[in-house]
C-alpha positions as CSV (number, residue, x, y, z in Angstrom):
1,X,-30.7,7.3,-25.5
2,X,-29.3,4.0,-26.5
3,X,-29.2,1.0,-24.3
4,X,-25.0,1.3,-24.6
5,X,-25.3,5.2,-23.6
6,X,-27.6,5.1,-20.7
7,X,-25.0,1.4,-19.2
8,X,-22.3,4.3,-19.6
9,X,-23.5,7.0,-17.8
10,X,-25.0,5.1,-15.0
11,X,-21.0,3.4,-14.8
12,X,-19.9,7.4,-15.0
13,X,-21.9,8.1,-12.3
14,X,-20.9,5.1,-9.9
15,X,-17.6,6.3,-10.5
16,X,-18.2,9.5,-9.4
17,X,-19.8,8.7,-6.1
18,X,-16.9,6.5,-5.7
19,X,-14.4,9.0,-6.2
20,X,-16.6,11.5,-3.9
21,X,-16.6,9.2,-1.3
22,X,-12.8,8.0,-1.7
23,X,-11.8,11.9,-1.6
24,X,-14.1,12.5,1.9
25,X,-12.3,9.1,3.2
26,X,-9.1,10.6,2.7
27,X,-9.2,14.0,3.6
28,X,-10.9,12.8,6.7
29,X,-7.1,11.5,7.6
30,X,-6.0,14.8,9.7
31,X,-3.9,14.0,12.1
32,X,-0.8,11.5,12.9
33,X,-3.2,9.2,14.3
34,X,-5.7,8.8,11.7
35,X,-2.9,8.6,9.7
36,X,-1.4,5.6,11.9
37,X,-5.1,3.9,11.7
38,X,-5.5,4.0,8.0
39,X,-1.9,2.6,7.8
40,X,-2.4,-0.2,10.5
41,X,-6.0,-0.9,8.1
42,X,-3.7,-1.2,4.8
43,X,-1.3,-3.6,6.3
44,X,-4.1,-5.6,7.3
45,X,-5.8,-5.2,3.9
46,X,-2.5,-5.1,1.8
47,X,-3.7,-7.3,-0.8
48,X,-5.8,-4.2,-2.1
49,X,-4.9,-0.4,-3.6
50,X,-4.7,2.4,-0.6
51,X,-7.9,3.9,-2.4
52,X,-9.3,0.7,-2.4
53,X,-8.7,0.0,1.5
54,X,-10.1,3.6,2.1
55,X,-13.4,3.0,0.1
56,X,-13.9,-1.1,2.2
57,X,-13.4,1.0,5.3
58,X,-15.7,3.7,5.4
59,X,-18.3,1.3,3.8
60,X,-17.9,-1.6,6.0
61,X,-17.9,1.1,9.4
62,X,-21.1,2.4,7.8
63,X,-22.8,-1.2,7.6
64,X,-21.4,-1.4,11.0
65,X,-23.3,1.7,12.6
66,X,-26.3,0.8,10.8
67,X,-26.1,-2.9,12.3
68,X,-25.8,-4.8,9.2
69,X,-22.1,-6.4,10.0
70,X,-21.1,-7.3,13.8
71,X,-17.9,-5.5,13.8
72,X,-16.2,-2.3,12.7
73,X,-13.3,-4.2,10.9
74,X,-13.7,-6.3,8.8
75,X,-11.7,-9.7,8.6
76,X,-11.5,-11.2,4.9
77,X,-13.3,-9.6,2.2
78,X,-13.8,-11.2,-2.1
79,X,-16.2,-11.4,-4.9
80,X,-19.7,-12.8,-5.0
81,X,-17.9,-15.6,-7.0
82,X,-14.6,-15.6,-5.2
83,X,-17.1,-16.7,-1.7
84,X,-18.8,-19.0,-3.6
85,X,-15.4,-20.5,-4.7
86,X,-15.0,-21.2,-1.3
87,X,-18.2,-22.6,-0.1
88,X,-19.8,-19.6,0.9
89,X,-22.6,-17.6,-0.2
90,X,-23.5,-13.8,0.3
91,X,-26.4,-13.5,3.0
92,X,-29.3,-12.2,1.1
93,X,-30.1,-8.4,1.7
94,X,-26.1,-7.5,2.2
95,X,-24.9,-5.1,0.1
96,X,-21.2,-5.4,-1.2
97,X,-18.5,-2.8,-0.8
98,X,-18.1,-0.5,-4.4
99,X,-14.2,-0.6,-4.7
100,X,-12.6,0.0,-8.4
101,X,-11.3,-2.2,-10.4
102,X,-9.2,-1.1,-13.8
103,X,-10.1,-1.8,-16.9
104,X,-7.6,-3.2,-19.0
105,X,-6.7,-3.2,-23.3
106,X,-4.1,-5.6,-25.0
107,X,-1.9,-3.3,-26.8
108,X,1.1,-4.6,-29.9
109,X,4.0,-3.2,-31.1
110,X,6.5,-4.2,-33.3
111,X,9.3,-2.3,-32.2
112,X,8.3,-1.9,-28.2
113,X,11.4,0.2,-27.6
114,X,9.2,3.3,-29.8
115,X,6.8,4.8,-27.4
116,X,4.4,5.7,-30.3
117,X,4.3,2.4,-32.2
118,X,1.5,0.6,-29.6
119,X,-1.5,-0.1,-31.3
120,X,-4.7,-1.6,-29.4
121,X,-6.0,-4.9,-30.3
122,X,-9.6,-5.2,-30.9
123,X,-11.2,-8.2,-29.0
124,X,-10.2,-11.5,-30.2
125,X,-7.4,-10.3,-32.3
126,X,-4.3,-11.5,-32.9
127,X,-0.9,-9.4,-32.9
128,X,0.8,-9.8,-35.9
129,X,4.0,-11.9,-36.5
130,X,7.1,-10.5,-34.4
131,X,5.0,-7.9,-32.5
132,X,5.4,-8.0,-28.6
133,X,1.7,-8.0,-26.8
134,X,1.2,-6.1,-23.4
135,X,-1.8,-5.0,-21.6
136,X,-2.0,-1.7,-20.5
137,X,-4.7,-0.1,-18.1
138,X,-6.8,2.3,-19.5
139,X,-10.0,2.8,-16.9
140,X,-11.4,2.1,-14.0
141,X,-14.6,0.6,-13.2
142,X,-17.1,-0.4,-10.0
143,X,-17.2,-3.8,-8.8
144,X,-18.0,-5.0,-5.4
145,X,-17.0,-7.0,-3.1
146,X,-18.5,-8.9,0.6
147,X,-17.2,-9.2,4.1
148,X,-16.9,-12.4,5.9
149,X,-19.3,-11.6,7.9
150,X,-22.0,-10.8,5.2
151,X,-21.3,-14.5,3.9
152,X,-22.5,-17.8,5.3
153,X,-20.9,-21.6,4.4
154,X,-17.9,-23.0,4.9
155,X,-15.8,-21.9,7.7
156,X,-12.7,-19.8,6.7
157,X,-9.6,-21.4,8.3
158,X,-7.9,-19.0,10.4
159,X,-4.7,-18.0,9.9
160,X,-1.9,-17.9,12.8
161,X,-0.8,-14.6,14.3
162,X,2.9,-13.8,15.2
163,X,3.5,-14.1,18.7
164,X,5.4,-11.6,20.3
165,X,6.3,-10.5,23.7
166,X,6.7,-7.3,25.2
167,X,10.2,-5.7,23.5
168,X,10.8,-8.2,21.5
169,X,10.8,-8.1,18.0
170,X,9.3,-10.7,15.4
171,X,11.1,-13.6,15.0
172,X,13.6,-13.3,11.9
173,X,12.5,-9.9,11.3
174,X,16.0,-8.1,11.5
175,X,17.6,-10.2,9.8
176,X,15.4,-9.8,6.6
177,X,15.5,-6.6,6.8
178,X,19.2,-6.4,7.4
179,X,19.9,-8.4,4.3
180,X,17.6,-6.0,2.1
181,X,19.7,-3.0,2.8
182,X,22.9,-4.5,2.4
183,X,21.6,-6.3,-1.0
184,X,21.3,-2.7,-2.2
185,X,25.0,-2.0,-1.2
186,X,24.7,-0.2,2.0
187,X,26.5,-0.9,5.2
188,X,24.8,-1.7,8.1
189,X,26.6,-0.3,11.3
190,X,25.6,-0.6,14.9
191,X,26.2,2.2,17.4
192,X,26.2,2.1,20.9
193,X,23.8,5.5,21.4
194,X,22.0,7.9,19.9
195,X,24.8,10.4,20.3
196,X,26.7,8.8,17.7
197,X,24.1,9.6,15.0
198,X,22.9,13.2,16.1
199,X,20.7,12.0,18.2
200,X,18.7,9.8,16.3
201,X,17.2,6.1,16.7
202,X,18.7,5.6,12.7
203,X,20.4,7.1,10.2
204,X,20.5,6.8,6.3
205,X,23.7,8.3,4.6
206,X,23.5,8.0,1.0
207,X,27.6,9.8,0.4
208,X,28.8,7.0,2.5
209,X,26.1,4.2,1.8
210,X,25.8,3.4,5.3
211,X,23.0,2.5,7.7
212,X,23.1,3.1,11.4
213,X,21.2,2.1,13.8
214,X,21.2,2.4,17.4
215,X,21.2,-0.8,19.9
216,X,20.3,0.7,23.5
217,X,16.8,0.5,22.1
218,X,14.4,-2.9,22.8
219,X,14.8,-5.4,20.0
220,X,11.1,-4.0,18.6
221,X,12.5,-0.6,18.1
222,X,15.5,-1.7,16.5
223,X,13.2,-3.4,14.0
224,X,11.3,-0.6,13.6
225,X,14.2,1.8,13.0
226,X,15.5,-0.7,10.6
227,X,12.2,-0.6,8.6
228,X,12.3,3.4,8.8
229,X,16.0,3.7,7.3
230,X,15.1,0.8,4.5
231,X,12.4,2.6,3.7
232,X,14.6,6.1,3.1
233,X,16.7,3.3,0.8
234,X,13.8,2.4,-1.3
235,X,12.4,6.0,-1.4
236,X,14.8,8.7,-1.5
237,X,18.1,7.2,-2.5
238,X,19.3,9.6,-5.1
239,X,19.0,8.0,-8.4
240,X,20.5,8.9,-11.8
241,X,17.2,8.2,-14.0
242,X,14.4,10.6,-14.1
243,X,11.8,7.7,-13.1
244,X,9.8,9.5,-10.1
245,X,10.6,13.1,-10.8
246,X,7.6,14.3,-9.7
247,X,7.4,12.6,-6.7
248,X,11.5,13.5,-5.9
249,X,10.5,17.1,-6.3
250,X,7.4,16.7,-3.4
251,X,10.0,15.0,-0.8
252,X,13.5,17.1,-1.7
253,X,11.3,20.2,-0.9
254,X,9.3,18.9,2.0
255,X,11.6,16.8,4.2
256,X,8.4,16.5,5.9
257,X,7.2,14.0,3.3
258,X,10.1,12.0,3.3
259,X,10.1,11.2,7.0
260,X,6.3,10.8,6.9
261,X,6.8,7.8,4.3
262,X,9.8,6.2,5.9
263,X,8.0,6.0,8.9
264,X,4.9,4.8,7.3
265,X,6.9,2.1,5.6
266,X,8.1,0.8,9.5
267,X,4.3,1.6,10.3
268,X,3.1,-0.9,7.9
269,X,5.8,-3.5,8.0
270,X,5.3,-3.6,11.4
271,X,1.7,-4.0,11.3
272,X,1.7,-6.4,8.9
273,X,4.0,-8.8,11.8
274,X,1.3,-7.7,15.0
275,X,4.2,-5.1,15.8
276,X,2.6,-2.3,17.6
277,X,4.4,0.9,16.7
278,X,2.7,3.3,18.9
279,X,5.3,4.6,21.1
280,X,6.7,6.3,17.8
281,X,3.7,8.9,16.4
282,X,3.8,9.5,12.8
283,X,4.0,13.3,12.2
284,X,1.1,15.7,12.1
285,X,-0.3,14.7,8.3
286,X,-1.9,18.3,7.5
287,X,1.2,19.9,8.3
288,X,2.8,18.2,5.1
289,X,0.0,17.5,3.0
290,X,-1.1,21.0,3.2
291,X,2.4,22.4,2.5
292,X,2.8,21.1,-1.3
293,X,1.8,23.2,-4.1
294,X,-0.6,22.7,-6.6
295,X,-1.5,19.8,-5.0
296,X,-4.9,19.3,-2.9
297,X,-4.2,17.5,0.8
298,X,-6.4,14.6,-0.4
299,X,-4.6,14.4,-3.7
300,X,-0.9,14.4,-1.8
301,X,-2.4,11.7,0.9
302,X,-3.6,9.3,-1.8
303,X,-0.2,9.4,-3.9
304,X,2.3,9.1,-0.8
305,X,0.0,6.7,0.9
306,X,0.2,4.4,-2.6
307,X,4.0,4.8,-2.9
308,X,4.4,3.4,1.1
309,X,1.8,0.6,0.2
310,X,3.6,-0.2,-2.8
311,X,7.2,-0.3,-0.8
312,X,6.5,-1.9,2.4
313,X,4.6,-4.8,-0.3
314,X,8.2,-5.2,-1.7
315,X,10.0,-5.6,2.0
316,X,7.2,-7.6,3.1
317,X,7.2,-9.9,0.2
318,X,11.0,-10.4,0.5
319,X,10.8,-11.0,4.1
320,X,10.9,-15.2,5.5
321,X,8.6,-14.2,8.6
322,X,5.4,-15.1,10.3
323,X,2.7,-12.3,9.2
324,X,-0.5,-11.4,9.5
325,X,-3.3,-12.1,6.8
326,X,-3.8,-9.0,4.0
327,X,-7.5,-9.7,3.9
328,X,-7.9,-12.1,1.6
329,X,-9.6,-15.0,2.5
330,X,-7.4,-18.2,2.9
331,X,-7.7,-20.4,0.0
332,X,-7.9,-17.5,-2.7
333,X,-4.7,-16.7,-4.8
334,X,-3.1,-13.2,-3.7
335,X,-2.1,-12.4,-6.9
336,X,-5.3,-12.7,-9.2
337,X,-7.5,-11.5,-6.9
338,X,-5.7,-8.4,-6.8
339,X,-5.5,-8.3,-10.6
340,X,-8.9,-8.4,-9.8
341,X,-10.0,-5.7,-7.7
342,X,-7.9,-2.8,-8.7
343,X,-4.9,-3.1,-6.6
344,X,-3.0,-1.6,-9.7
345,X,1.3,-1.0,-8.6
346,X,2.3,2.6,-8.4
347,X,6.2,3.1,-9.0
348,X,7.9,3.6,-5.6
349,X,10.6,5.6,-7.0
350,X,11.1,8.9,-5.4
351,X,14.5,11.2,-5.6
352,X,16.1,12.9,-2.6
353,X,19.1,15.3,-3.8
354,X,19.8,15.6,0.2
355,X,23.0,13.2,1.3
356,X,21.4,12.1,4.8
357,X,18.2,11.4,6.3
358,X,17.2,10.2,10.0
359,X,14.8,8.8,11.8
């Protein structure tokens, strides 16, 4: 076997332990409050893919119960070069996290509109006069990275926390999420009980375009209702093109889905401001993810958890507010390291043919 062969297969088979140990990760999530964990871990860690959190979890709480890191969560995690970057070094005899990172290939086209005229470039060549140049990802592959706490150098300036106090919700929160909805044409009315709205804390009607929301609640769960219904906007407005078909199909035939994301999205937004969003338990997850067919629980987990990561992203990065850090180390651009490290976009889209959806 050739020296190119046997660098292959060894890659395969880090892949596949990878993908073994991503699948126990995620079908370990059996309840509402594993489900509310993981969440509350990916808005702490949103700078990275939901598999991607998954896979730093269950490795760093295994380097915890074997005593190699002083806490179950970690704080800030990078690259071997990314730590040195800043000033700090990997301890020796700490072993890095196997997350996966995609491999990318510099396709060309001449006329981008045709689906079929992409051709890959070879490395170091050039596209020809007039063609249009994209990369497109076409693998994944291991790569590692290092807690904090596995490091030593520099100290890592801390970042501040929002301050809340009890009931209240984060400063300027509403009002960014207030102007998100009505930038997507929906009215936002305020009603004086539940009664009005069936008897919910929010409702989302997409005939009318409107968005109500109760206000005999605390200011925090106003917030948090207001997160819930934006997220129903994002998710499961009916939409004419077929972009998310798949995933329309999974939440018009499981209404169970759609609330589960909505309220995922307020999860995570909240999270990601030191809301805590307890009082409000996320549904029973098997009950859902056991209920679509020809889909595995893990395999509906991994694709609904990706499409709330990838939607509260968009609120949160739209949103003027004090938050918490997404687990990258201060100092380290957001953007390439999650070019990076795998953090690859899922589309969000999702079609509901239902006209209403509560909270």
């Amino acid at each position: 076997m050739t020296t190119q062969l046997r660098s292959r297969a060894a890659r395969e088979e880090k892949l596949a332990a990878l993908h073994d140990q991503l699948t126990h990760a995620v079908t370990a999530l059996v309840t509402g409050e594993d489900w509310k964990r993981a969440l509350t871990f990916a808005a702490q860690f949103r700078s990275r893919s939901f598999n991607n959190t998954m896979l730093i979890h269950a490795q760093h709480l295994a380097a915890y119960t074997e005593g190699r890191v002083p806490d179950p969560t970690p704080t800030y995690v990078a690259g071997f070069h990314q730590w040195l970057s800043l000033g700090r070094h990997v301890v020796k005899g700490q072993h890095g996290y196997s997350i996966l990172a995609p491999v990318t290939a510099r396709f060309a086209s001449a006329t981008p509109a045709d689906a079929g005229s992409w051709h890959r470039l070879g490395r170091g060549e050039k596209p020809a006069g007039g063609e249009t140049v994209k990369s497109k990802l076409i693998g994944l592959k291991p790569t590692h990275v290092w807690d904090v706490s596995q490091t030593a150098g520099d100290p890592v300036p801390q970042l501040p926390r929002p301050a809340l106090l009890q009931g209240q919700a984060p400063a300027g929160l509403w009002d960014g999420l207030a102007d998100q909805i009505t930038a997507r044409g929906y009215e936002l009315r305020l009603v004086s009980s539940a009664t009005a709205i069936g008897g919910a804390n929010g409702l989302t009607d997409f005939l009318t375009r409107e968005v109500s929301i109760r206000v005999d609640i605390d200011d925090a769960a106003q917030a948090k209702t207001l997160a819930h219904e934006l997220g129903h906007v994002l998710l499961h407005a009916p939409r004419d093109a077929a972009r998310g078909a798949e995933a329309a199909a999974d939440a018009t035939l499981h209404r169970g889905i759609a609330e589960v994301e909505a309220e995922s999205v307020a999860l995570m937004v909240g999270a990601a401001h030191g809301l805590d969003t307890t009082s409000y338990t996320v549904p029973y997850v098997s009950t859902w993810a056991t209920s679509v067919p020809n889909k595995t629980p893990a395999e509906v987990v991994q694709a609904t958890a990706e499409r709330v990561l990838h939607t509260a992203i968009g609120i949160l990065d739209q949103l003027d507010t004090a938050k918490v850090g997404d687990g990258t180390p201060p100092g380290l651009d957001r953007d390439a390291l999650t070019r990076q490290t795998g953090a690859v976009s899922r589309s969000s889209g999702v079609r509901r043919d239902d006209t209403v959806l509560g909270s």
